[in-house]
C-alpha positions in Angstrom: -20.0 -15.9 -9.3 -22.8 -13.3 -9.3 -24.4 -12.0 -12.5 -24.1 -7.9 -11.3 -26.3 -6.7 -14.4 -28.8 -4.2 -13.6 -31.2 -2.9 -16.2 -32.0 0.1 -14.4 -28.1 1.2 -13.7 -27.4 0.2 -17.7 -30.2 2.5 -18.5 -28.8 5.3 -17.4 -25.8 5.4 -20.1 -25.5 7.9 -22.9 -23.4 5.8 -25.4 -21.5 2.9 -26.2 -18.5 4.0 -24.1 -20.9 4.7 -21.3 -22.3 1.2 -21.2 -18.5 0.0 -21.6 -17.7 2.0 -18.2 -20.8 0.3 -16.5 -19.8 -3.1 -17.0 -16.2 -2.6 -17.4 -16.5 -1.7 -13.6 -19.0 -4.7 -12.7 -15.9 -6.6 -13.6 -13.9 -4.8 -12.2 -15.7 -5.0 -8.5 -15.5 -8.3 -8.2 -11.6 -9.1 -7.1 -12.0 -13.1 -8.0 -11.8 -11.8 -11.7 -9.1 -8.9 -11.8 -7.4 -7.6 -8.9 -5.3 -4.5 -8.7 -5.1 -3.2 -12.5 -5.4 -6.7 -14.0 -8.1 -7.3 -16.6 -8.9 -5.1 -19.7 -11.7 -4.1 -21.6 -12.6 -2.5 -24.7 -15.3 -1.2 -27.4 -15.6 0.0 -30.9 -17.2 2.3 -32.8 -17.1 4.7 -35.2 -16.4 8.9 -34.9 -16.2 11.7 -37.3 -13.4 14.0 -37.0 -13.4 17.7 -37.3 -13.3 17.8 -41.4 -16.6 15.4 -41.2 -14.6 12.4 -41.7 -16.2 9.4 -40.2 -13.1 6.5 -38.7 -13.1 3.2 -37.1 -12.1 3.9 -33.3 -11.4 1.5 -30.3 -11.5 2.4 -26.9 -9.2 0.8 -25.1 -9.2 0.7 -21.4 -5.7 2.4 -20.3 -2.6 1.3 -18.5 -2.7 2.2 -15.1 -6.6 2.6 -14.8 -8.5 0.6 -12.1 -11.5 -1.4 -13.7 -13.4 -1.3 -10.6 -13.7 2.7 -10.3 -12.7 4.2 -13.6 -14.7 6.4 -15.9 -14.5 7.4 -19.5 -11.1 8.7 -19.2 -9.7 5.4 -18.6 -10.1 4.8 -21.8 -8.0 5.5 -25.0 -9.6 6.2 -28.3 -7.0 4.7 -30.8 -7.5 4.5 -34.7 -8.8 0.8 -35.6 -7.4 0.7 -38.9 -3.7 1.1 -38.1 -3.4 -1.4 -34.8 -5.0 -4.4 -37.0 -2.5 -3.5 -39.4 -0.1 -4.4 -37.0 -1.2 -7.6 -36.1 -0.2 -9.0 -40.0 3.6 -8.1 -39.3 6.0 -11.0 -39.2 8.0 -9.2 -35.9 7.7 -6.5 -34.1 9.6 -5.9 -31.0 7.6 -4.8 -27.5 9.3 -1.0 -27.6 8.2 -0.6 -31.5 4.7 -2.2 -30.2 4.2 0.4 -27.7 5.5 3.4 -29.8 3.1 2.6 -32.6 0.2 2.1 -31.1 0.9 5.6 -29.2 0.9 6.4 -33.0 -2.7 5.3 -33.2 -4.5 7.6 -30.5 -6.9 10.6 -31.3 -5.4 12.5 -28.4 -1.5 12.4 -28.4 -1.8 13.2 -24.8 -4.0 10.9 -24.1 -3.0 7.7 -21.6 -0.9 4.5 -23.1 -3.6 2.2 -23.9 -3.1 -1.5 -22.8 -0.4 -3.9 -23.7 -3.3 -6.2 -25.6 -4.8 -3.3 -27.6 -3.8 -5.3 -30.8 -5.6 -8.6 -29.3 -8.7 -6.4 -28.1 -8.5 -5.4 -32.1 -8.3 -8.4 -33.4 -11.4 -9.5 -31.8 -14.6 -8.8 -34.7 -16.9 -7.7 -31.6 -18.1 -4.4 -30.4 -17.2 -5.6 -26.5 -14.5 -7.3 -25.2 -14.0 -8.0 -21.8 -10.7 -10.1 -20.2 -10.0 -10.8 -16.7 -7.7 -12.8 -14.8 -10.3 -15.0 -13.3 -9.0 -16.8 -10.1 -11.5 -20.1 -10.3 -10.4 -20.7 -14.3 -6.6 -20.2 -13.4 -6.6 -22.4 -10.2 -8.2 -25.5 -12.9 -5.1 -24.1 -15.4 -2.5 -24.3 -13.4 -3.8 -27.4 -11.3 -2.2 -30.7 -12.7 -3.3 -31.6 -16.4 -5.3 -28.3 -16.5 -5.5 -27.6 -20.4 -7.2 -31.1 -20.4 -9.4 -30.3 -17.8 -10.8 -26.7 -18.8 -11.7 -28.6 -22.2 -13.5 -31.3 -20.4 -15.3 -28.3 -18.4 -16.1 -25.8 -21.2 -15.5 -28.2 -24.8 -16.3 -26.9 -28.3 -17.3 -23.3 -27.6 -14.7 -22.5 -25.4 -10.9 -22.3 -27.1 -8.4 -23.0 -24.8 -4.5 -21.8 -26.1 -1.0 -22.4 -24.7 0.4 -19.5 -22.6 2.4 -17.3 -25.0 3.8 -13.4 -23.1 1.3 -10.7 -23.5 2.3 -8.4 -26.3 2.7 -8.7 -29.3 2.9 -12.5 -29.2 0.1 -13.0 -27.8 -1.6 -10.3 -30.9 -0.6 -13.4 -32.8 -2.0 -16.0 -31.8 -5.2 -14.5 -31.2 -5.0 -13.5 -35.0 -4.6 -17.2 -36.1 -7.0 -18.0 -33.8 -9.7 -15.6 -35.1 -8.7 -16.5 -37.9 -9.4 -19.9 -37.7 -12.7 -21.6 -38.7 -13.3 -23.0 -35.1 -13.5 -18.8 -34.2 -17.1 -19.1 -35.4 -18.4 -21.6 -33.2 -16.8 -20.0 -29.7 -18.2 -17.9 -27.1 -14.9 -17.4 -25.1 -11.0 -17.7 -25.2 -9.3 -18.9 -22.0 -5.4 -18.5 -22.3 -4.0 -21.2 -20.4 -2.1 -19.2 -17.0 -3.1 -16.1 -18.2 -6.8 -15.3 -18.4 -10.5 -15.7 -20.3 -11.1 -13.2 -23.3 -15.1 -12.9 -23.8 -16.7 -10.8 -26.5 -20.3 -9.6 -27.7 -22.1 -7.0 -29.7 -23.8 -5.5 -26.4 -22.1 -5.0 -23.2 -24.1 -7.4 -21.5 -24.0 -10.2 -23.8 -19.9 -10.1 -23.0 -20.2 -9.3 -19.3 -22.4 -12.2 -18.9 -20.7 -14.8 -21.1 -17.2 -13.6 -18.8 -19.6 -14.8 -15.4 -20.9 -17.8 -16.9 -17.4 -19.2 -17.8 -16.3 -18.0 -14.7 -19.0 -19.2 -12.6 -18.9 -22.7 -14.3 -15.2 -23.0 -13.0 -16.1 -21.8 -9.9 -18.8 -24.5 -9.7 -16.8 -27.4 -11.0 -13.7 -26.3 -7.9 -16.6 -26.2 -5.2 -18.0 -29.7 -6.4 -14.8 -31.3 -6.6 -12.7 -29.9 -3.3 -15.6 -28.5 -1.3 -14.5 -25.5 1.2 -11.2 -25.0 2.1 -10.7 -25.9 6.1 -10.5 -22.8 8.0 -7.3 -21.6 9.7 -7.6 -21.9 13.2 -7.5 -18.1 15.1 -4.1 -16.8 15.5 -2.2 -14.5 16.9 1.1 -13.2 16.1 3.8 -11.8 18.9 3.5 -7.9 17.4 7.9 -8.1 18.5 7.7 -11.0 15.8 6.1 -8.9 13.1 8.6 -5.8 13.9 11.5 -7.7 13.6 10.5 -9.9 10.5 9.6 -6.3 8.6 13.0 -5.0 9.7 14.8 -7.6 8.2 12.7 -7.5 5.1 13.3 -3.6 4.9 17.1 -4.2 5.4 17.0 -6.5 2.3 14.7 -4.3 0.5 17.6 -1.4 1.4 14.2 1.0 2.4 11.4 0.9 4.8 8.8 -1.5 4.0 5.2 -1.6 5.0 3.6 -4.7 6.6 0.5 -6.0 6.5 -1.5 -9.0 7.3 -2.3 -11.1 4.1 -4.1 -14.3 5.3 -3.6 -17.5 7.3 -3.7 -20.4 6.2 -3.5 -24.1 9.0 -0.3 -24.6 9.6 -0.1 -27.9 9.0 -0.4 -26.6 4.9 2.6 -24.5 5.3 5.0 -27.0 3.9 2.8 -28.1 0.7 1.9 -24.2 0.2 5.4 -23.5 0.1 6.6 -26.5 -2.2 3.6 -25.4 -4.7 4.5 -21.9 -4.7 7.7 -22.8 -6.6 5.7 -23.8 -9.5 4.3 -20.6 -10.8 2.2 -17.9 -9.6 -1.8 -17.6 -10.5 -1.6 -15.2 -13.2 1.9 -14.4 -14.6 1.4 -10.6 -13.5 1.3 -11.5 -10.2 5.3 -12.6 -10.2 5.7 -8.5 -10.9 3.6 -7.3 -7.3 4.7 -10.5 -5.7 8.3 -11.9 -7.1 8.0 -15.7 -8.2 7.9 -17.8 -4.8 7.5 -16.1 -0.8 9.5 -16.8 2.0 9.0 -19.4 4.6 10.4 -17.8 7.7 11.3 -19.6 11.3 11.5 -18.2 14.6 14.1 -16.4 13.5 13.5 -14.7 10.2 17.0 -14.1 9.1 18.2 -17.9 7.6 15.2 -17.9 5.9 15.6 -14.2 4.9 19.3 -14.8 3.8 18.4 -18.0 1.7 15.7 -16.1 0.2 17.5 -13.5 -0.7 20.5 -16.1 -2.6 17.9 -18.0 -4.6 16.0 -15.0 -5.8 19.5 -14.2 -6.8 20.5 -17.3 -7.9 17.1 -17.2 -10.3 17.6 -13.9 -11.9 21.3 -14.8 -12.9 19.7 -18.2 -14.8 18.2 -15.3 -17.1 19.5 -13.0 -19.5 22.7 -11.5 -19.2 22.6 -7.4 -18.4 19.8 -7.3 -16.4 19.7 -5.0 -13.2 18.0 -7.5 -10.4 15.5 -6.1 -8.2 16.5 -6.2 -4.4 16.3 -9.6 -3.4 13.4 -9.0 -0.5 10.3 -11.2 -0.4 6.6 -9.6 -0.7 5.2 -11.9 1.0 6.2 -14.5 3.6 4.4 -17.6 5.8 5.2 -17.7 9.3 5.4 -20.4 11.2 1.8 -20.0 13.1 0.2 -19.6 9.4 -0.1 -16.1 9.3 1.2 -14.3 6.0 2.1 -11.3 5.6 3.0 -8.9 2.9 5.8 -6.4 2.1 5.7 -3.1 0.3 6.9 0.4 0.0 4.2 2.1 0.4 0.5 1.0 2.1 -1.1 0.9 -1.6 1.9 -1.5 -3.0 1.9 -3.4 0.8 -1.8 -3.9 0.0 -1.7 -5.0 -3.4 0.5 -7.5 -2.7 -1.7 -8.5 0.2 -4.3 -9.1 -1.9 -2.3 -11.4 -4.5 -0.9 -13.2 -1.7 -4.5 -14.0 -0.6 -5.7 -15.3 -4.5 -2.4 -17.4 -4.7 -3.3 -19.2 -1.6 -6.5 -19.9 -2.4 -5.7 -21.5 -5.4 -2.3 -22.8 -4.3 -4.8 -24.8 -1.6 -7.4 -26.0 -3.8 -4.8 -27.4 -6.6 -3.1 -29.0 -3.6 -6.5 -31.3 -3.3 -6.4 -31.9 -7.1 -3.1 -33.5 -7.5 -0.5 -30.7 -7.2 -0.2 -27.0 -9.5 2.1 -26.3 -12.1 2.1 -22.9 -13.0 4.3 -21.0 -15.3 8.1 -22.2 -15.8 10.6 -20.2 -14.5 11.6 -18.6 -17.7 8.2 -17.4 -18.3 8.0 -15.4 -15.0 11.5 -14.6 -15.3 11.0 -12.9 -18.4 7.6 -11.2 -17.7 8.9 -9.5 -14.2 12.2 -8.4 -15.9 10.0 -7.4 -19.5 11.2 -4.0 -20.4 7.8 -2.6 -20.7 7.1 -3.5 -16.7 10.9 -2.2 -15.8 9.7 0.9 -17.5 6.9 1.3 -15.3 8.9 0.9 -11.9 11.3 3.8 -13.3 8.2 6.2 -14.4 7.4 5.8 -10.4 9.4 8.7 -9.5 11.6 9.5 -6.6 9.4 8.8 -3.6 8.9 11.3 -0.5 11.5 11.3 2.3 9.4 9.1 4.6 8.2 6.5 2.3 7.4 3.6 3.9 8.4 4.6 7.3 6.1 3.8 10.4 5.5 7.1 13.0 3.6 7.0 16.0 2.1 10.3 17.7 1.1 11.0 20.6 -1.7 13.7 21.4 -2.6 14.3 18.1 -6.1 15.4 18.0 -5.4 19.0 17.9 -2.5 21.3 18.4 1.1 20.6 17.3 0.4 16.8 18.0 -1.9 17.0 14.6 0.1 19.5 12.7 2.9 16.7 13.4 1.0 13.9 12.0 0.0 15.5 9.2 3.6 17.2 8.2 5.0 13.6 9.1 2.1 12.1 6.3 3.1 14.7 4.5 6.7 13.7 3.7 5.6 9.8 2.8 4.8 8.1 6.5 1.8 6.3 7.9 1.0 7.6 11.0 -0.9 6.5 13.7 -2.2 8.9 16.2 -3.2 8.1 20.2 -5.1 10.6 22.2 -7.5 10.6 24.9 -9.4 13.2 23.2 -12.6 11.5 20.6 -11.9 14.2 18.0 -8.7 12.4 17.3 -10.7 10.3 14.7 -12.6 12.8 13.0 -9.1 13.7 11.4 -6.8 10.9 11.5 -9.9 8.7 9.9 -8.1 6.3 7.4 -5.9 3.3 6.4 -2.4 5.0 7.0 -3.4 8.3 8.6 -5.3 6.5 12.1 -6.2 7.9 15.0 -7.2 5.9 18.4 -8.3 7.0 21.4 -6.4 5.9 24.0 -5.8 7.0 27.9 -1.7 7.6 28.3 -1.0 7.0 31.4 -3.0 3.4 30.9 0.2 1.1 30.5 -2.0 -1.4 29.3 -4.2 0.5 27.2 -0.8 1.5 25.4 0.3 -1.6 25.1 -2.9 -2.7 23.3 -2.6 -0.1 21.1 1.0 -0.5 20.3 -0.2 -4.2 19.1 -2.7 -3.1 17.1 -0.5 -0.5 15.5 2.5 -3.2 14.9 0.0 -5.8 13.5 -1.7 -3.3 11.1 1.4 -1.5 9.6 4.5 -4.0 10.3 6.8 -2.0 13.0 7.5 1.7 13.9 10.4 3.7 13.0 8.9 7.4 14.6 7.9 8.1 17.2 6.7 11.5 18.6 5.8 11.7 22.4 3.9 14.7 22.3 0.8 14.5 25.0 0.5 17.2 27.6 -1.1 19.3 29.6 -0.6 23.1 30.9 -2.2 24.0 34.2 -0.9 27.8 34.5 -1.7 30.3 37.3 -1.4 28.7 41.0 1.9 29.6 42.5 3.7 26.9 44.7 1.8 27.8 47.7 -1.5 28.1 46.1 -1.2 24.7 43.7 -3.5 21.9 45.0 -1.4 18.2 44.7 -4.4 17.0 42.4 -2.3 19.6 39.6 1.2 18.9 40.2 0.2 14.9 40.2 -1.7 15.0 37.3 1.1 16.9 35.6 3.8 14.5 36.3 1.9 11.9 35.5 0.8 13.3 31.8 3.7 15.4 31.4 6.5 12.8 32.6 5.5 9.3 33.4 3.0 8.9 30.3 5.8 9.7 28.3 8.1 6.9 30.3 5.1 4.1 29.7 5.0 4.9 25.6 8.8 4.7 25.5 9.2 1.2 27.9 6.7 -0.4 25.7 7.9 0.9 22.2 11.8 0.5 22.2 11.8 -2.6 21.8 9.3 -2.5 18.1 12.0 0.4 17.5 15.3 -1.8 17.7 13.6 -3.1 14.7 13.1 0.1 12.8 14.8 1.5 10.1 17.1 4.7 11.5 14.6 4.9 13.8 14.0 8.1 15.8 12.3 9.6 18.9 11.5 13.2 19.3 9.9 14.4 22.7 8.2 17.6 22.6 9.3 19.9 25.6 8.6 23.3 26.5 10.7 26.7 26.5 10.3 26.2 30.0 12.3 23.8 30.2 15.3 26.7 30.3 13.2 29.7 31.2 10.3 28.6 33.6 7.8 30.8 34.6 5.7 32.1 37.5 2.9 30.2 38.6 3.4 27.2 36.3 5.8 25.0 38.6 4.0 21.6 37.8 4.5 22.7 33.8 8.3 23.8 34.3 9.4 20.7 36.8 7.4 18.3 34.4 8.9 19.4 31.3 12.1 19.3 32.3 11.7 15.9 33.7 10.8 14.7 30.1 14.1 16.1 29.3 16.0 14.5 31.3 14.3 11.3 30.7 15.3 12.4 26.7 18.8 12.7 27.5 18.9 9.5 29.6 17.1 7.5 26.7 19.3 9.1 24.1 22.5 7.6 26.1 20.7 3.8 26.5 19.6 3.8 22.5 22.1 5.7 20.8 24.6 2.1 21.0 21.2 0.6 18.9 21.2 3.8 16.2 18.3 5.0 17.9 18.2 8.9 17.7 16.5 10.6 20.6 16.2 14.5 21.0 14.0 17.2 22.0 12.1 20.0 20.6 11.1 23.1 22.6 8.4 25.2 21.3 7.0 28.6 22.8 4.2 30.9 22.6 2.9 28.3 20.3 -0.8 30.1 20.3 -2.8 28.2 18.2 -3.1 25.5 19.9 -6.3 24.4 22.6 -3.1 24.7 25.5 -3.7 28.3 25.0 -7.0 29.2 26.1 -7.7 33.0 26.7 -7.5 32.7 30.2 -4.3 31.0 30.0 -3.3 33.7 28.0 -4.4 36.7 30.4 -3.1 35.1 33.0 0.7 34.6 31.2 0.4 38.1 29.9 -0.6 39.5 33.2 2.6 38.4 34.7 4.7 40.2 32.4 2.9 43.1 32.5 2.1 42.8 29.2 -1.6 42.9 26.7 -2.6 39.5 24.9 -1.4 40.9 21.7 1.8 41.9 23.1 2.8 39.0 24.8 1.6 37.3 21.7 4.7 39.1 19.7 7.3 38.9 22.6 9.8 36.9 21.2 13.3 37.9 19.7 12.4 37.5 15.6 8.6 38.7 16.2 7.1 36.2 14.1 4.6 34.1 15.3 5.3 30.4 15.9 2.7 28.2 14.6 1.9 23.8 15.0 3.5 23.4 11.8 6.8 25.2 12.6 7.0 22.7 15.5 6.3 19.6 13.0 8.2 20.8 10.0 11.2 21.0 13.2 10.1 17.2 14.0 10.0 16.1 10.3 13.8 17.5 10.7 14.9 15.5 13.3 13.3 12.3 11.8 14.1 12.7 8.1 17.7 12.0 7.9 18.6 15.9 8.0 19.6 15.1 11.7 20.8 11.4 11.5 23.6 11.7 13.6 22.6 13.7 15.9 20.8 12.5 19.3 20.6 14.1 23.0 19.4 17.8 21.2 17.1 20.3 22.4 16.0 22.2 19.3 14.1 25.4 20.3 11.2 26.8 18.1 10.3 29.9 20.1 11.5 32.1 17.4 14.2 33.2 19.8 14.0 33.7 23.8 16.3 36.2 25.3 15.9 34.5 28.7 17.0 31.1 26.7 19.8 32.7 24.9 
């Protein structure tokens, strides 16, 4: 655990607040003490209002902030005087607990401060840090753990019995600080839960949190040692597809998949036994449910008996809940990969990243005589607390395309990118293939990707079709798009070197993609291929024979695949643009030469068609989005024209 203190950076703070940013963040950078939104920190001090009245304020870092990047505003300034005062009730309920500490902030617009703002109050110290520190909660929840952390830390550490966050936990903190012991202690570790360090400078708490965290960390490493390492693996990308289809059919949407670890395989079994013992920190059972899945070959036993015991669990609860689908976040395969399951890439990640933590622990308390986490109860009640249901509702309704996987083909420029980015848009990931470099100066990020790739390389799609699967789980979209326009040579004049190289972009490029991803779609959810044609397809055009043949070859290769995939729900139509002008196909000599033949100026020919309006990219990938939203989900084997009407096609 490294001590991340740096005078000079410190220095540079205006205020108390300031310096509680600066560390708050140190803390929150290092994912072995919070990950995701775990953790909280606070500090107090004093302000005068606008009639010169001087109050007792804390700043309370708020719900839904990220330690590790937020500012000032992710805090919320609440009145000190009324949240101690409710710390001395007998019995408040969470709800009242929420609504009147709302009461308490100086800006009634201002974010919900944390669940523990009372137990951040009740501590008599200017800072207050708490994280969720994965070497203290591996010795917690390892066997005879309470024991243990007192042998590590003894008097000046106070170790307490897990009671739920809230306002239970505001009192016992209270009879703790209350207590005379409180005097003599540098640090509270709540057993399962987390370590609560205070100080009247923010660098006397922030370094009492990485000493207490680095003497855990020190104690695991001296009594395991490192963890073996997991021997290099590779999983079948058909495997991942079809394990994230049948975790997306459970979850009743489209899931995202990512990799989340490996551990040997010969640990699976002990992993899995411990896992039903509790997770590292009880907010993990809300990002992660309370056990994973242990899949086979064949995912879909494991799936199904997943599914019944989560089931079975939530009915040993309360009576009136509404149960969460009953889909694992995570699972362990049976090469010792893991992988995690989300919604969308940020909740796919977050649970990748808990997934990670549990293992590590879950490992090292396997080498000191087994884990015992939370009880089933606990978790059962923290993942179905009211305040956390709240938070899933205040989520919204998602985009159309949440969680769906699209694929496009030449997207560095043209209607290929304005396809990608009206298909990200509407809630997908996409990854983009081109042969074309400029690909990734646009699609440049996790969930937006662009590779460059060579088409009509079978391989070289394959290979990218693998990394695509193993990155994001499957693919449900997919828009063949690549093509080229060599315009101007009549059949007599065209050398073969044009009419070969436009069959093979324009055609058999298109055939290699499809081979090589039906079988990742069959795994989809609704999934959907759209091929983008050409107006020429009905109207050809002088001099552009290799074009017109090519393009309606990739039709008929559309209607072909939509007859062999429509029996597997596998939609697969056609869109044909025209005049599409801003786009690199249309170059200005392609242009004088098209215009030319009709006898017409640029501008005119520009205009020529029925509605004159021009036809941009985006009215071809709003058309796409269309075809792959649901709008069209019974409908495969179309040709949708966006030519803003053709008189030769109509």
């Amino acid at each position: 655990m490294q001590d991340l203190w740096d005078d000079a950076e410190a220095a540079q703070a205006r205020s108390g607040l300031d310096l509680r940013v600066y560390s708050s963040r140190l803390i929150g950078r290092d994912p072995a003490l919070v990950l995701h939104g775990g953790g909280n920190t606070s500090f107090k001090g004093r302000v005068t209002d606008r009639f010169g009245v001087e109050q007792a304020v804390i700043w309370v870092k708020a719900s839904g902030f990220d330690l590790g990047t937020m500012g000032p505003e992710g805090f919320t300034a609440l009145a000190l005087p009324p949240v101690l005062a409710l710390a001395e009730l007998e019995s408040l309920s969470d709800a009242d607990m929420v609504n009147e500490v709302k009461r308490a902030r100086l800006d009634p617009q201002a974010a919900a401060a944390s669940i523990e703002a009372i137990v951040h109050a009740l501590i008599p110290f200017a800072y207050v840090d708490h994280s969720h520190a994965d070497g203290v909660l591996t010795i917690s929840n390892s066997a005879g753990g309470g024991e243990r952390l007192r042998e590590i830390y003894g008097p000046r550490v106070m170790v307490l019995p897990y009671v739920k966050p809230g306002f239970d936990l505001a009192r016992q903190i209270r009879a703790a600080v209350n207590s005379p012991a409180f005097a003599e202690t540098d640090a509270i570790i709540l057993e399962h839960h987390g370590v609560f360090t205070w100080g009247e400078t923010a660098r006397d708490s922030y370094e009492r949190m990485i000493a207490i965290c680095g003497k855990a960390e020190a104690w695991l490493a001296a009594k395991v040692g490192a963890l073996p390492a997991a021997p290099p693996t590779a999983t079948d990308p058909l495997a991942i597809a079809r394990l994230r289809g049948a975790v997306s059919r459970l979850a009743g949407r489209p899931m995202v998949s990512l990799p989340a670890g490996t551990i040997p395989p010969d640990e699976i079994g002990a992993v899995a036994a411990l896992a039903r013992h509790g997770t590292l920190t009880p907010e993990h059972v809300i990002h992660n449910k309370p056990f994973p899945a242990v899949v086979g070959e064949d995912p879909g036993p494991a799936l199904d008996a997943f599914a019944e015991e989560y089931r079975a669990y939530v009915a040993r609860g309360e009576a009136g809940v509404t149960p969460l689908p009953p889909h694992p976040h995570w699972a362990l395969l049976p090469n010792g990969a893991v992988r995690s399951f989300g919604p969308t890439l940020a909740r796919a990640r977050v649970s990748a990243d808990v997934a990670m933590a549990n293992l590590k622990a879950l490992r090292l308390a396997a080498r000191l005589g087994g884990w015992q986490g939370l009880g089933e109860a606990d978790l059962r009640d923290l993942e179905y607390w009211e305040l956390e249901q709240a938070k899933l509702r205040a989520q919204g309704t998602p985009a159309p395309l949440t969680g769906k996987v699209a694929l496009v083909s030449g997207s560095a420029t043209g209607i290929g990118r304005a396809t990608a980015e009206a298909l990200r848009e509407r809630g997908a990931l996409v990854v983009g293939l081109d042969i074309n470099p400029e690909i990734t100066t646009h699609m440049n990020r996790p969930g937006y990707e662009g590779l460059v790739v060579e088409l009509t390389d079978e391989a070289a799609v394959e290979k990218a079709l693998d990394h695509f699967v193993t990155s994001y789980g499957g693919l449900d979209i997919l828009v063949s798009n690549v093509g080229i326009f060599r315009a101007g040579a009549t059949i007599e004049q065209m050398g073969d070197d044009i009419w070969d190289l436009s069959l093979d972009v324009n055609v058999t490029s298109h055939r290699k993609l499809l081979k090589r991803a039906v079988p990742i779609l069959r795994h989809g959810i609704t999934p959907g291929v759209v091929f983008i044609g050409s107006r020429n397809v009905a109207a050809p055009g002088v001099g552009a024979a290799a074009y017109s043949v090519s393009k309606a070859a990739l039709t008929q290769l559309m209607r072909v695949a939509a007859m062999e995939l429509a029996p597997e729900g596998i939609t697969v139509n056609a869109v044909h643009p025209d005049a599409v002008f801003d786009t690199p196909l249309w170059t200005r000599e392609a242009l004088e030469t098209s215009a030319r033949r009709y006898g017409l100026t640029v501008d005119e020919y520009k205009s020529r068609n029925l509605m004159r309006q021009p036809v941009t990219a985006k009215d071809v990938g709003r058309a796409v989005v269309a075809l792959v939203d649901g709008t069209f989900a019974r409908t495969t084997g179309a040709q949708i024209p966006v030519d803003g009407g053709n008189d030769r096609v109509l």
